[in-house]
Every structure is written in structure tokens, then in C-alpha cells.
Residue frames relative to the residue before (quaternion, step in Angstrom):
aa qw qx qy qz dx dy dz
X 1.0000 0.0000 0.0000 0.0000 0.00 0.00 0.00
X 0.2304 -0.7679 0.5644 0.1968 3.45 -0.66 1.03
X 0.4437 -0.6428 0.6091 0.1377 3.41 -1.74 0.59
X 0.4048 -0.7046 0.5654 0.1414 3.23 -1.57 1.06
X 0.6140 -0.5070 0.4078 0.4467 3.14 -1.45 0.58
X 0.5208 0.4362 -0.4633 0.5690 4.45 0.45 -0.07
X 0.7480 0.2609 -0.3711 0.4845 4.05 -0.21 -0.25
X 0.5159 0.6655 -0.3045 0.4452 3.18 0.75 -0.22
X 0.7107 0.3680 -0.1713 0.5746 3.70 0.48 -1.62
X 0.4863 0.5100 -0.4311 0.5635 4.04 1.16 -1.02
X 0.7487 0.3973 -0.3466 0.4019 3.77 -0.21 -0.84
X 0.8190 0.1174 -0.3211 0.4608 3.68 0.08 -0.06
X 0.5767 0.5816 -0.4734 0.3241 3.47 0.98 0.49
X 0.7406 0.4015 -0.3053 0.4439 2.87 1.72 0.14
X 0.3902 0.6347 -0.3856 0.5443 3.37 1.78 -0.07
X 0.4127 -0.7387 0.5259 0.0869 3.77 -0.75 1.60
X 0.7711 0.3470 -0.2609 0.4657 3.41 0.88 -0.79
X 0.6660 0.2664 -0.5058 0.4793 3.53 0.67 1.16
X 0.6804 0.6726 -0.2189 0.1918 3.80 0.94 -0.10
X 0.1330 0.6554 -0.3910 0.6324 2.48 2.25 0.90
X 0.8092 0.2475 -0.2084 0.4905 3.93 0.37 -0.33
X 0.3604 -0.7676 0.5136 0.1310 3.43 0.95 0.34
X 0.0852 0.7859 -0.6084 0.0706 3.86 0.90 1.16
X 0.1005 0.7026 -0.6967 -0.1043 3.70 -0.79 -0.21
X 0.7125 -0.5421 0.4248 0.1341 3.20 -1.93 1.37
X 0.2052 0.8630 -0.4383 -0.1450 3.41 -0.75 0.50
X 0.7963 0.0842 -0.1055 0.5896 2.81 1.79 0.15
X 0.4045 0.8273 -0.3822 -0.0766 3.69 -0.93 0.21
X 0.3655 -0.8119 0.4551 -0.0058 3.03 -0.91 0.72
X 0.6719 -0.4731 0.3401 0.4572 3.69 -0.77 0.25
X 0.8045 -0.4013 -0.0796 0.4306 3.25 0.11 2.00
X 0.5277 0.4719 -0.5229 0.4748 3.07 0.39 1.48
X 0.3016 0.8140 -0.4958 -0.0249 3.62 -1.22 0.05
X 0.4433 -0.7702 0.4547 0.0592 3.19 -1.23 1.00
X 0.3548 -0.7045 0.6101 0.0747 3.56 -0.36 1.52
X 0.0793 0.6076 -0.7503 -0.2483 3.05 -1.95 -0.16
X 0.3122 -0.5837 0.7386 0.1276 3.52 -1.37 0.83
X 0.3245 -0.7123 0.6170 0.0814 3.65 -0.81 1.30
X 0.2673 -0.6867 0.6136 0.2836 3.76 -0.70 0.12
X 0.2402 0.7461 -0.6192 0.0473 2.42 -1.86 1.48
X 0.7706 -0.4684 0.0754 0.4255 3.60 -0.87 0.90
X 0.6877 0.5762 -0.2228 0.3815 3.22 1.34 -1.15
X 0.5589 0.5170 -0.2871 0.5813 3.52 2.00 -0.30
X 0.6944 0.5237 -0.3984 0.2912 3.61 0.48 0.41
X 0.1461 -0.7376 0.5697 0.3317 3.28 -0.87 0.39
X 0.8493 -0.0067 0.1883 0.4932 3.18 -1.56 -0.79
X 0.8824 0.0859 0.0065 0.4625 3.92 -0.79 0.76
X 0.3586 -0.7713 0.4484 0.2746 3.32 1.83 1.48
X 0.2548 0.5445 -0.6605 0.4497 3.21 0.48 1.53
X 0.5309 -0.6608 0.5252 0.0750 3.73 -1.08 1.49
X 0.6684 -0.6934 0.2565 0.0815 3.00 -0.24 1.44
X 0.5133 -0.7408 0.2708 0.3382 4.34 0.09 0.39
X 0.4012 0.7560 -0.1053 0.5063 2.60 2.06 -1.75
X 0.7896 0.4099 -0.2240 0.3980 3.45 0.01 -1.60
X 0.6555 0.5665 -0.3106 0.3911 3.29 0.83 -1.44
X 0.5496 0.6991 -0.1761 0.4220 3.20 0.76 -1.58
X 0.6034 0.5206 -0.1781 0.5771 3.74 0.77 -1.58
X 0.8776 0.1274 -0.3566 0.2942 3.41 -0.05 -0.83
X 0.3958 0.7481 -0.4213 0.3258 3.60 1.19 -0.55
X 0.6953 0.5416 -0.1958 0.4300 3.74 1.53 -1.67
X 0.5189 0.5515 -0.3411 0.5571 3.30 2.02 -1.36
X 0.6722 0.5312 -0.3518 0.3772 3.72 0.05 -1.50
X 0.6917 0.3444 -0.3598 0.5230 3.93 0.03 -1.31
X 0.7797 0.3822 -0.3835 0.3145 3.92 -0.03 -1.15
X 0.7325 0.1321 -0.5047 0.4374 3.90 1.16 0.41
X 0.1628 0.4316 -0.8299 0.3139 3.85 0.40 0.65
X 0.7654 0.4180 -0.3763 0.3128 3.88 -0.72 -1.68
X 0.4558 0.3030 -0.4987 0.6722 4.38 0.74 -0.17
X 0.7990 0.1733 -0.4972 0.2904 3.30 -1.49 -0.88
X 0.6187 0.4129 -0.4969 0.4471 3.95 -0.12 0.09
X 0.8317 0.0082 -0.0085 0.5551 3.97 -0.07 -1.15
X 0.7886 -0.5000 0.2028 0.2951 3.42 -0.03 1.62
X 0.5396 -0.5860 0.3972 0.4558 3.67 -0.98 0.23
X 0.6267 0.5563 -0.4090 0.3612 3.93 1.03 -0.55
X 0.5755 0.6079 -0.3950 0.3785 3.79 1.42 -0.25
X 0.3908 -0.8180 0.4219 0.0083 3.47 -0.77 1.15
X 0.1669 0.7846 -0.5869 0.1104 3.68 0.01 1.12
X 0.0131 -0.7635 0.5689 0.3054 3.41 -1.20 -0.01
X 0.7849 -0.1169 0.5250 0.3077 3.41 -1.60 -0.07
X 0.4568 0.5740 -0.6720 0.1016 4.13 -0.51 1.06
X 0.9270 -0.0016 -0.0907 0.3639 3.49 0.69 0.64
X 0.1221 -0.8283 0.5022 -0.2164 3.62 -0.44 1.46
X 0.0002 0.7393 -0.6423 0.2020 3.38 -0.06 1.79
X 0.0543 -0.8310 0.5391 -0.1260 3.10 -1.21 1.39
X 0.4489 -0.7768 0.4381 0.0557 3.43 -0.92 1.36
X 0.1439 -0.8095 0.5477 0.1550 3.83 0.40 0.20
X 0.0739 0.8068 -0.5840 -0.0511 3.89 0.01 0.80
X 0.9102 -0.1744 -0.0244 0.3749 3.50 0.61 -0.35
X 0.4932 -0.6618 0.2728 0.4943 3.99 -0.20 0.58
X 0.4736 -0.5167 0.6938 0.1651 3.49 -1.56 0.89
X 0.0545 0.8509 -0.5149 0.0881 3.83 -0.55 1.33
X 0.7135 -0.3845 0.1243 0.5724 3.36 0.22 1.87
X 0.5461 0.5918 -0.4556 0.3794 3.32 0.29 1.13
X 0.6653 -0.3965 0.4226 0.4707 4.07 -1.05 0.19
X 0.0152 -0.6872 0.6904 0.2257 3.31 -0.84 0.14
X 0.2251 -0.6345 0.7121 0.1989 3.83 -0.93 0.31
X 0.0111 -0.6858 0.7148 0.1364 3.77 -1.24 0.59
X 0.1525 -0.7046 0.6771 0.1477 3.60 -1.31 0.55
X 0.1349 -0.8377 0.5291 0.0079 3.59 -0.90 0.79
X 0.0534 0.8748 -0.4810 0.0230 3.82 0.14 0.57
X 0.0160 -0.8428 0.5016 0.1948 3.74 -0.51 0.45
X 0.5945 -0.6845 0.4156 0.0722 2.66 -1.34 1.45
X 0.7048 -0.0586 0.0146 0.7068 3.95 0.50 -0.62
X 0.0861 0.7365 -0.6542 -0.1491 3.09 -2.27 0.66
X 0.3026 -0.8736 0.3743 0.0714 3.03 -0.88 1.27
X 0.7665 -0.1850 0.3037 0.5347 3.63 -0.48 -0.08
X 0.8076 -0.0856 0.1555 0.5624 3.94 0.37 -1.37
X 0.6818 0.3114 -0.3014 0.5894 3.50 0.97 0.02
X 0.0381 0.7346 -0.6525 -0.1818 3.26 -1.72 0.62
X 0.3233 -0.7868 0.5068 0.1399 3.90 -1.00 0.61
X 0.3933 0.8191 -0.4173 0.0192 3.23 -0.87 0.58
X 0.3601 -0.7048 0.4625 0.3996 4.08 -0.24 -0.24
X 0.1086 -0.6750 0.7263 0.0715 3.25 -1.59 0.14
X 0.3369 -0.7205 0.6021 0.0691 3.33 -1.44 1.41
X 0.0326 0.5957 -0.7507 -0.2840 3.99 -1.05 0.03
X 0.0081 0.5899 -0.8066 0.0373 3.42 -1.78 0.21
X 0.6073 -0.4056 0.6117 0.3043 3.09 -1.99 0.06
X 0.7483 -0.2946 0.4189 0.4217 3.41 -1.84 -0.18
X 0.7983 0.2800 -0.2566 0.4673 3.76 0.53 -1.29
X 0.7131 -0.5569 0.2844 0.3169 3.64 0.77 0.62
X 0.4020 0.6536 -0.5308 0.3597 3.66 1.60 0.08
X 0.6548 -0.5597 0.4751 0.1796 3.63 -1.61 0.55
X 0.2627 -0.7081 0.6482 0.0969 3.12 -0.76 1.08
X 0.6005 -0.4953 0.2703 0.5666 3.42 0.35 -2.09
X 0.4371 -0.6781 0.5321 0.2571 3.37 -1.12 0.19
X 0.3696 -0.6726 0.6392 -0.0487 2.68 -1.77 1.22
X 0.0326 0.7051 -0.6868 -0.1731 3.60 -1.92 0.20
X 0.0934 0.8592 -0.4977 -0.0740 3.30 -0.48 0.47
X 0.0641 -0.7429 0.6462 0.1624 3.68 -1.35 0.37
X 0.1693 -0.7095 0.6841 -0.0041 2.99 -1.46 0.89
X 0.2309 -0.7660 0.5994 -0.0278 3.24 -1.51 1.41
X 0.5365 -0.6422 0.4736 0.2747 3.29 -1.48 1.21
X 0.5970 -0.5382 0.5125 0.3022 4.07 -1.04 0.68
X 0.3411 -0.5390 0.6766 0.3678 4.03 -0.85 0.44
């Protein structure tokens, strides 16, 4: 059973360990989705450049609900690896992340996630794979 972008936003508004960033849904689709990361002071480092951490956070937030909006919010994946590319600084601005997975397998799933701005300029790139629990 796939999941809408409203069960979706309900899921990490209640999930504590992402609501410290205040992500909010903007899109999804049959294994893809698109985060926004709102800007705020507490996400900047040095040269209201947006923080790595943060980025990082949503790319993991973005790929783990592409994997809900396809097999439902009750399907269970976790997070076994996330390699990230830093292409350019995020400056006190929104970051949008898009996440889209690419193969699923039996117990592994693969995919990448972009941040960018609104007009699509690069932030950084991600790959991530997530694995089903025994």
C-alpha cells in the first residue's frame, strides 16, 4: 500500500529524531520524494552556509520516505549506508532534497538523493542503500 504525501508529513512530524529540522513534504511519487529543509539560523555554520549534518539528514529523511510512499508507512527499512558529495554551499536559503530509488531488491534497496534550491542549482549528491530488518 502506497502512502500519500499527508501520511507521510504525519510520519515525520511525529518522528522526534527528524523534527528538530522541520522537513516538510513536497512531493511524492512511486519511489521518489522531495523534502524541503526550511532555513534556519540554528542550521548555519560559519558564512550562513547550511550546515553538512543537515544536508546529510535530509537526503536519509528524503530516500527513507521515497521507500513509505512506495510500500506503505508500516514497511520497515533502515539506513546501511549514505555517501555524500558536497558540490556546492547552501546560503541561508531552503534547501529542497529529492530522493529517488533506483533498484529494489529482495533485502536491499538503492538509491540517490539530490538537495538543490527551488531553481534546481546543486547543493550535493547523495547514494544511498537501505536494508530490510531480519
Amino acid at each position: 500500500m502506497k502512502a500519500t504525501r499527508a501520511a507521510l508529513q504525519r510520519l515525520i512530524d511525529k518522528a522526534r529524531f527528524v523534527r528538530f529540522y522541520g522537513f516538510r513534504v513536497v512531493r511524492v511519487g512511486d519511489g521518489s520524494c522531495t523534502l524541503e529543509l526550511p532555513h534556519r539560523k540554528s542550521l548555519e555554520r560559519p558564512g550562513r552556509i547550511i550546515n553538512g549534518p543537515s544536508l546529510m539528514a535530509a537526503a536519509d529523511c528524503a530516500m527513507w520516505l521515497a521507500i513509505k510512499g512506495r510500500y506503505g508507512t508500516d514497511f520497515d527499512a533502515l539506513t546501511s549506508e549514505l555517501n555524500t558529495a558536497f558540490l556546492a554551499p547552501a546560503v541561508a536559503e531552503r534547501v529542497f532534497c529529492t530522493a529517488r530509488i533506483l533498484k529494489a531488491g529482495r533485502r536491499r534497496i538503492y538509491g540517490t538523493a539530490e538537495c538543490h534550491n527551488r531553481a534546481g542549482r546543486l547543493f550535493t549528491h547523495h547514494t544511498v542503500t537501505y536494508v530490510q530488518p531480519d
